[in-house]
C-alpha positions as a Markdown table, in Angstrom:
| # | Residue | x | y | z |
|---|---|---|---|---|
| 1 | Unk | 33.4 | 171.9 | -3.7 |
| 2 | Unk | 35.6 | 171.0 | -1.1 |
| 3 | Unk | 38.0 | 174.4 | 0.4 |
| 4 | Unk | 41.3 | 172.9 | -0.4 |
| 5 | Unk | 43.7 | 174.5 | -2.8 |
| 6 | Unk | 44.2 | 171.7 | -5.3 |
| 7 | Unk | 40.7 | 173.1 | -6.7 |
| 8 | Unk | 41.6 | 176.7 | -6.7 |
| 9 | Unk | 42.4 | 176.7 | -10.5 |
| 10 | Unk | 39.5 | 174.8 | -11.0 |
| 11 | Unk | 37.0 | 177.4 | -9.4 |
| 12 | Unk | 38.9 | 180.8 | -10.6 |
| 13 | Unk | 39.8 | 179.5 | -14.0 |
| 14 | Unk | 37.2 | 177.0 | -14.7 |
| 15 | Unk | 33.5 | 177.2 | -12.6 |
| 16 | Unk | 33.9 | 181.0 | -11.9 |
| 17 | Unk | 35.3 | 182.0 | -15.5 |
| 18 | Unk | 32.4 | 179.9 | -17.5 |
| 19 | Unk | 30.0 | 181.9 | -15.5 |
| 20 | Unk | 31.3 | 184.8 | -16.5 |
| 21 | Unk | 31.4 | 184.5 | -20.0 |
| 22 | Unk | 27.7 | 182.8 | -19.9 |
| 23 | Unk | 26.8 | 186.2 | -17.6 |
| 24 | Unk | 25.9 | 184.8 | -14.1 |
| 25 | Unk | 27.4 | 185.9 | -11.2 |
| 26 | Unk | 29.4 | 183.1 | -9.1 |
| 27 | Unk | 30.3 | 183.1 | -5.7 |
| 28 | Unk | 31.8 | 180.5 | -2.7 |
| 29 | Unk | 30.7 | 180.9 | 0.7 |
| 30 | Unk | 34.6 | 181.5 | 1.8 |
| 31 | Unk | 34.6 | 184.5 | -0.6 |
| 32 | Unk | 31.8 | 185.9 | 1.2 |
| 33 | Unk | 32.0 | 187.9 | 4.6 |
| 34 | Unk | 28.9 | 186.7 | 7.1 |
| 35 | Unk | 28.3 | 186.4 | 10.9 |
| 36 | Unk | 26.0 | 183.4 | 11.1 |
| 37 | Unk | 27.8 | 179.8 | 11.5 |
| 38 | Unk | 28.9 | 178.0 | 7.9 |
| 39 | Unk | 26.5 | 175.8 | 7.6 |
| 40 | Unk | 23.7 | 178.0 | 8.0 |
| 41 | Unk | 25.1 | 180.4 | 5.4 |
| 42 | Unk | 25.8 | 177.5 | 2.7 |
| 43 | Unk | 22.0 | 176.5 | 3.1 |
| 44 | Unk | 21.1 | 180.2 | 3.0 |
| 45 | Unk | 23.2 | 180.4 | -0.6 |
| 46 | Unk | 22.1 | 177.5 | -1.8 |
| 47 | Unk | 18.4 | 178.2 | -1.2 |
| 48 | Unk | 18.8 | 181.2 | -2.7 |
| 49 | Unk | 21.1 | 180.3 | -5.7 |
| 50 | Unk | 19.3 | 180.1 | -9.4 |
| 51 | Unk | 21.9 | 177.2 | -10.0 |
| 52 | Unk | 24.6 | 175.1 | -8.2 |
| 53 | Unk | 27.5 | 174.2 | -9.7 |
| 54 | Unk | 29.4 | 171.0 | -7.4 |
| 55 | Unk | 32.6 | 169.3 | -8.3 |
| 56 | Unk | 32.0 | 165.8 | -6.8 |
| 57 | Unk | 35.6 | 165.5 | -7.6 |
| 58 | Unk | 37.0 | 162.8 | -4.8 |
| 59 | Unk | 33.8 | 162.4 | -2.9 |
| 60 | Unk | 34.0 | 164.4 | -0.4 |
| 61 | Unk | 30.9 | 163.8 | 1.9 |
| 62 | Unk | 30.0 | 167.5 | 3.1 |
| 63 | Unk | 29.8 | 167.8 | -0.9 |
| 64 | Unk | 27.1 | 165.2 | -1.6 |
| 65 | Unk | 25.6 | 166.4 | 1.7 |
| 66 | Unk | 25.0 | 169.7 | 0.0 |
| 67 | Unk | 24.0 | 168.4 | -3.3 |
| 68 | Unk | 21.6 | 166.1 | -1.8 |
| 69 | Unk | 20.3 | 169.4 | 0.0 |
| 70 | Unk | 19.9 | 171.1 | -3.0 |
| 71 | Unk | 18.1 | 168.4 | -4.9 |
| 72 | Unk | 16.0 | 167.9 | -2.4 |
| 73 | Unk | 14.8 | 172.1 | -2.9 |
| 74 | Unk | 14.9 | 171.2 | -6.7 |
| 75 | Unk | 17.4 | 173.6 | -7.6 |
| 76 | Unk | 19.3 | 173.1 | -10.9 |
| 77 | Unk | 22.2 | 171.6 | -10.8 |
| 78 | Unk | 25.4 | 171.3 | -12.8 |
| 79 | Unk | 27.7 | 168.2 | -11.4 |
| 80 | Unk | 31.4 | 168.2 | -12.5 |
| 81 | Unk | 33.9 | 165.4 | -11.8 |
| 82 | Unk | 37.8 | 164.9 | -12.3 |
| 83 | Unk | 37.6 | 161.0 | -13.0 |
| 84 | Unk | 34.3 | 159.4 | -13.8 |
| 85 | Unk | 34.9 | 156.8 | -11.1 |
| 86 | Unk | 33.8 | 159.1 | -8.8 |
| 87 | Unk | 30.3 | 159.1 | -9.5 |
| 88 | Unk | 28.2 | 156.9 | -7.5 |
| 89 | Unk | 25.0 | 154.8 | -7.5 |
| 90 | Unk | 22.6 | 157.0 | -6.9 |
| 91 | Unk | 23.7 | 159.7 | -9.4 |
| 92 | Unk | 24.6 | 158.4 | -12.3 |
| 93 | Unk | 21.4 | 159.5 | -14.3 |
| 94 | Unk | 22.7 | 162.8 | -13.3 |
| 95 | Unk | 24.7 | 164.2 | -16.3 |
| 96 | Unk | 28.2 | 165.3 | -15.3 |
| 97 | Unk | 31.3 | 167.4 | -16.8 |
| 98 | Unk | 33.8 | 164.7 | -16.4 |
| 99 | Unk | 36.7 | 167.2 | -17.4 |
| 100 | Unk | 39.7 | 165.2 | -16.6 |
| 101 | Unk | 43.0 | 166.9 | -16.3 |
| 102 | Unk | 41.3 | 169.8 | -18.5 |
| 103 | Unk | 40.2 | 173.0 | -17.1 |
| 104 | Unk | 39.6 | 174.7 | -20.3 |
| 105 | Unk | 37.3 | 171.2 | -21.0 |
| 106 | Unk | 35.3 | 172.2 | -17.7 |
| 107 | Unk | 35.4 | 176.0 | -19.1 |
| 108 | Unk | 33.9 | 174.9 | -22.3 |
| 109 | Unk | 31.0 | 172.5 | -21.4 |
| 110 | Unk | 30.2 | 174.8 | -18.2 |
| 111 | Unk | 29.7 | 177.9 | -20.0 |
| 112 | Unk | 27.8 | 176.3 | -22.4 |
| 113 | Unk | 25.3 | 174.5 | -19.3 |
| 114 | Unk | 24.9 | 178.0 | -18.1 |
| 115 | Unk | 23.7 | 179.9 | -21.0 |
| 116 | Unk | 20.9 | 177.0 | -21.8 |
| 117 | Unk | 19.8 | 177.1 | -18.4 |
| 118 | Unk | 20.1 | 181.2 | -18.7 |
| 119 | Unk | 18.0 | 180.7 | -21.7 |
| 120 | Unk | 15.5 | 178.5 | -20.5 |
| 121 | Unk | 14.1 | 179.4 | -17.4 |
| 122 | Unk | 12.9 | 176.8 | -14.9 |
| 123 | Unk | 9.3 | 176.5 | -14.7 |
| 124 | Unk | 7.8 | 174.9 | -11.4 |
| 125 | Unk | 6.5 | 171.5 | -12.7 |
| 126 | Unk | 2.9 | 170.6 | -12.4 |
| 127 | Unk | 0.8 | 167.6 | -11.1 |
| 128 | Unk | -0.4 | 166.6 | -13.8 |
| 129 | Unk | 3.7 | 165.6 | -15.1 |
| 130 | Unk | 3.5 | 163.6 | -12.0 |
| 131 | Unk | 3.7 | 160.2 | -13.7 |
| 132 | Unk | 3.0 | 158.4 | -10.3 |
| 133 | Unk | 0.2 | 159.0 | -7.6 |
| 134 | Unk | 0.6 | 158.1 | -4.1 |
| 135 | Unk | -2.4 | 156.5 | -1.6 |
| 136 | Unk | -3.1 | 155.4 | 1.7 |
| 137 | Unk | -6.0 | 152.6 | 1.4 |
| 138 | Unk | -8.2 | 153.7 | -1.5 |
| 139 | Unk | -8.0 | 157.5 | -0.7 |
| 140 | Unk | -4.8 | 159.8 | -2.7 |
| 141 | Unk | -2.7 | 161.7 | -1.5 |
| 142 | Unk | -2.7 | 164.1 | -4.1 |
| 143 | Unk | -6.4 | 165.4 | -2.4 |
| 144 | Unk | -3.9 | 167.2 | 0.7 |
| 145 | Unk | -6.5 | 166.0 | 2.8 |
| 146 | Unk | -5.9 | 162.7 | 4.2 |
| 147 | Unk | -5.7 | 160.8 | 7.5 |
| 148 | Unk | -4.3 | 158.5 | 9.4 |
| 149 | Unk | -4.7 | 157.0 | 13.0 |
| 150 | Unk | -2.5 | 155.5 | 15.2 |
| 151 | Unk | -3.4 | 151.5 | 16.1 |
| 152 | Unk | -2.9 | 152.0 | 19.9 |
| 153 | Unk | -0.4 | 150.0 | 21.4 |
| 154 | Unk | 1.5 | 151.2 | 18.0 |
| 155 | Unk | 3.4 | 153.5 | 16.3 |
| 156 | Unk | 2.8 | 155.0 | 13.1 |
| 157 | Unk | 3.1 | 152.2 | 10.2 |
| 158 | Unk | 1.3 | 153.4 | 7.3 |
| 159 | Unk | 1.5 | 151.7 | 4.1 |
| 160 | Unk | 1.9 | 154.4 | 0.8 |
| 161 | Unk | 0.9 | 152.5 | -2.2 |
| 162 | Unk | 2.6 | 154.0 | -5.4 |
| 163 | Unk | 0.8 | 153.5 | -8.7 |
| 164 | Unk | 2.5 | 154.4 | -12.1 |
| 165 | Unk | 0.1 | 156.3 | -14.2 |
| 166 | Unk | 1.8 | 156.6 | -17.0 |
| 167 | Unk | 1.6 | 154.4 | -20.5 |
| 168 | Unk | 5.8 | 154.3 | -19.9 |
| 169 | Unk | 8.0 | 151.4 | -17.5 |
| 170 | Unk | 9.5 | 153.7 | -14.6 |
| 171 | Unk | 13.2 | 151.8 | -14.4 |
| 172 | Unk | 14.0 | 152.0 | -10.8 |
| 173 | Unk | 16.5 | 155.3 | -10.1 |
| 174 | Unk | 14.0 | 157.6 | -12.7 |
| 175 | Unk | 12.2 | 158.3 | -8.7 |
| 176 | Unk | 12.4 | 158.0 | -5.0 |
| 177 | Unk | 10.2 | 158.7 | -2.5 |
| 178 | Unk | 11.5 | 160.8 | 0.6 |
| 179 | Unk | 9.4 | 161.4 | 3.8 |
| 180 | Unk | 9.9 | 165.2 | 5.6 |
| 181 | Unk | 8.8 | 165.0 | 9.0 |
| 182 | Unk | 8.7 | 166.9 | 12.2 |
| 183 | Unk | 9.2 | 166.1 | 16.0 |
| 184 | Unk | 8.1 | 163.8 | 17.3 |
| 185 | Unk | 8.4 | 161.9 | 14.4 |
| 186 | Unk | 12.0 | 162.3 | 13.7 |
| 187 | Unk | 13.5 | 158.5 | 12.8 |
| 188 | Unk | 12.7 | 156.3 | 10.2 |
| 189 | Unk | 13.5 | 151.9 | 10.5 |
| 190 | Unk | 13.2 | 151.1 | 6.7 |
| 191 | Unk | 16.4 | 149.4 | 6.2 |
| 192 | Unk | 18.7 | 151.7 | 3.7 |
| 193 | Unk | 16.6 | 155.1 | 4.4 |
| 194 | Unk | 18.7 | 158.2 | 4.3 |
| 195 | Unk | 18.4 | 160.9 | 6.6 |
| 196 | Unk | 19.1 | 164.5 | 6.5 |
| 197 | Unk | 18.6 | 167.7 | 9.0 |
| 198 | Unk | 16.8 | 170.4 | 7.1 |
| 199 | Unk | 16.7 | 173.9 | 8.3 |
| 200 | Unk | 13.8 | 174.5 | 10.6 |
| 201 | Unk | 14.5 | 171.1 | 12.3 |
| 202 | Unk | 12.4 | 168.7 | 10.0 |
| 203 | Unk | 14.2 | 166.2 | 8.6 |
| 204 | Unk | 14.4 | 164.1 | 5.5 |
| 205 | Unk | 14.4 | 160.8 | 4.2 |
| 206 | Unk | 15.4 | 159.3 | 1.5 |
| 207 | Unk | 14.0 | 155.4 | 0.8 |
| 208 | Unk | 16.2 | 153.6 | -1.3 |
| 209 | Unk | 15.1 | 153.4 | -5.0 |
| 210 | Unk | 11.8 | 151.8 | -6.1 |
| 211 | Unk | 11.7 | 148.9 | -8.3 |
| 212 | Unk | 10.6 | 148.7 | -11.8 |
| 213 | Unk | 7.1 | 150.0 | -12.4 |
| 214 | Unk | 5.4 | 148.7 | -15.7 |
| 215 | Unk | 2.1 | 150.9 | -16.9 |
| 216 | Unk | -0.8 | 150.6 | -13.7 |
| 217 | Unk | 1.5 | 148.7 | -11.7 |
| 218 | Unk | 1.5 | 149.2 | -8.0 |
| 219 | Unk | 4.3 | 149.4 | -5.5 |
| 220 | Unk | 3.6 | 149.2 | -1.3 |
| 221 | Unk | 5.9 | 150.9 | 1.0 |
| 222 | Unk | 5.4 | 150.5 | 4.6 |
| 223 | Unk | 7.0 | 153.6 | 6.6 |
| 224 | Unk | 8.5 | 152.2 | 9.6 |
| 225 | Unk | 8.5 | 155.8 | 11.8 |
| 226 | Unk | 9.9 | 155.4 | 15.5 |
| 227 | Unk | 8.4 | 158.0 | 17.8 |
| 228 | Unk | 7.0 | 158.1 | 21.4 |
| 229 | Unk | 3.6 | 156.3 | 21.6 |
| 230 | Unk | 1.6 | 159.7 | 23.4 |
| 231 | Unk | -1.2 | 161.6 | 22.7 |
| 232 | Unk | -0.8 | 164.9 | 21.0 |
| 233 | Unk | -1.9 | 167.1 | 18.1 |
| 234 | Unk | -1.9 | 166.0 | 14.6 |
| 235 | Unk | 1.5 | 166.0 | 12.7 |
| 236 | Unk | 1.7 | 166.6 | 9.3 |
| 237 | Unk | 4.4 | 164.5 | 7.5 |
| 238 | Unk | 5.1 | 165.3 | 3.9 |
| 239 | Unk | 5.6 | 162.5 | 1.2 |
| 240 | Unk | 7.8 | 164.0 | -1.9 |
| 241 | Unk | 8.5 | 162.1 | -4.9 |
| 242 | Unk | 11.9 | 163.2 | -6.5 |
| 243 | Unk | 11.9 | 163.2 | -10.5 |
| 244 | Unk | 14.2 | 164.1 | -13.4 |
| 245 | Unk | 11.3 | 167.0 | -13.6 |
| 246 | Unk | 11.1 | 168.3 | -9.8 |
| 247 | Unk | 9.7 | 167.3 | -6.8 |
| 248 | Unk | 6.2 | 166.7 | -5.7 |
| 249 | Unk | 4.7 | 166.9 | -2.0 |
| 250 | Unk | 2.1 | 165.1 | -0.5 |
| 251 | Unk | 0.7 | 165.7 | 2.9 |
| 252 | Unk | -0.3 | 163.0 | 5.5 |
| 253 | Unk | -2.2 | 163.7 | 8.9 |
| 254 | Unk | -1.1 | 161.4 | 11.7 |
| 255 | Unk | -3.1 | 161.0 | 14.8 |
| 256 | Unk | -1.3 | 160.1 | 17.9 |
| 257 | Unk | -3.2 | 157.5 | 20.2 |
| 258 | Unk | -1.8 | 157.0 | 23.7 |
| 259 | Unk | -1.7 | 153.2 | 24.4 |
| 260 | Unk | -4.2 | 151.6 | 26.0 |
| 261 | Unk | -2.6 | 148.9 | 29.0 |
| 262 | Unk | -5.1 | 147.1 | 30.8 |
| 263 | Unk | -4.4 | 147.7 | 34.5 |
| 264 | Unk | -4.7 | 144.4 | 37.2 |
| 265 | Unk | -6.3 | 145.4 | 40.7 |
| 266 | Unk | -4.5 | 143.6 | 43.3 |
């Protein structure tokens, strides 16, 4: 939530009193004495945290920034908002606490958030939930062992076919695809991709929604990656699908190729 002191009632009477009656222990990085620099210490928290709680209240960008971090990690979490308004796009199939003018509204529905997800302990999804698998030509992705070369004179293009396998329509926003990659592979060129620094250097994309997937229905996605055409050692990029159930990686080798100019003798 953002540090300003119009939310102070909202933390100490609302967020920070519902978890005490639902019994978890609350905290806010400014509450906490730490020697490293802010940022590093919210993505320390956050990793660590069993649950977030964010007021999207206003949308204040460092907010999403740290929501979208903590998706992205898969953590639980609880989104709260002053005006529904406030919600955008890209999470409204997130359930909120749209609490109003009422804290003791926010105190209510929080605490009661808390003790189900007290009560029910996350399990790490599996696989087989997956209701999509992921391919490059006819091998999947899902096997952790697949390849790809650079074209010379190129840079790495690949097209990720996605195929629902389930017997249900997917409705585009149930998933997105997200690529994790290292250096030298750090930019993206698909047109509305999302980028975010990740701890570690690696970064992460986000590619705008899929479309609607009926039963064995296919979807291509050509990853436009920018990167310096040299020779190197393999890179391993990661392909995560985000779901209302978790996330799920997929590895993909990429072989570098210097080009190959033809040279004139004069």
């Amino acid at each position: 939530m953002p540090f300003e002191q119009k939310f102070n009632d909202v933390y100490q009477l609302g967020i920070k009193a519902a978890c005490l009656d639902a019994g978890a222990y609350c905290e806010r990085v400014d509450e906490q004495i730490f020697h490293e620099r802010i940022l590093d210490r919210i993505y320390n928290q956050i990793a660590k945290a069993d649950f977030i709680v964010a007021d999207m209240t206003d949308r204040n960008p460092n907010v999403f920034y740290e929501v979208g971090y903590a998706h992205a990690l898969s953590k639980r979490a609880v989104l709260l908002t002053r005006h529904a308004e406030d919600i955008p796009f890209d999470l409204k199939h997130f359930p909120h606490i749209v609490y109003g003018e009422s804290i003791a509204t926010l105190k209510d529905q929080l605490t009661d958030r808390l003790k189900y997800f007290l009560e029910n302990k996350a399990t790490p999804p599996t696989m087989d939930q997956l209701p999509v698998e992921l391919f490059l030509g006819d091998d999947s992705l899902s096997s952790g062992n697949v390849h790809y070369t650079t074209p010379p004179r190129e840079v790495p293009n690949p097209v990720i076919v996605v195929k629902n396998c389930s017997r249900q329509v997917l409705y585009s926003g149930q998933l997105k695809l997200g690529v994790i990659t290292p250096s030298p592979l750090p930019y993206l060129r698909n047109e509305g991709a999302r980028t975010t620094l990740l701890p570690g250097g690696k970064i992460l994309h986000v590619l705008p929604p899929l479309e609607d997937l009926f039963p064995e229905e296919f979807s291509a996605q050509k990853i436009l990656f920018e990167t310096l055409n040299t020779e190197g050692p393999p890179l391993v990029v990661k392909f995560r699908v985000f779901t209302d159930i978790g996330t799920f990686d997929f590895p993909l080798t990429i072989h570098l190729e210097a080009p190959r100019f033809k040279t004139q003798g004069l």
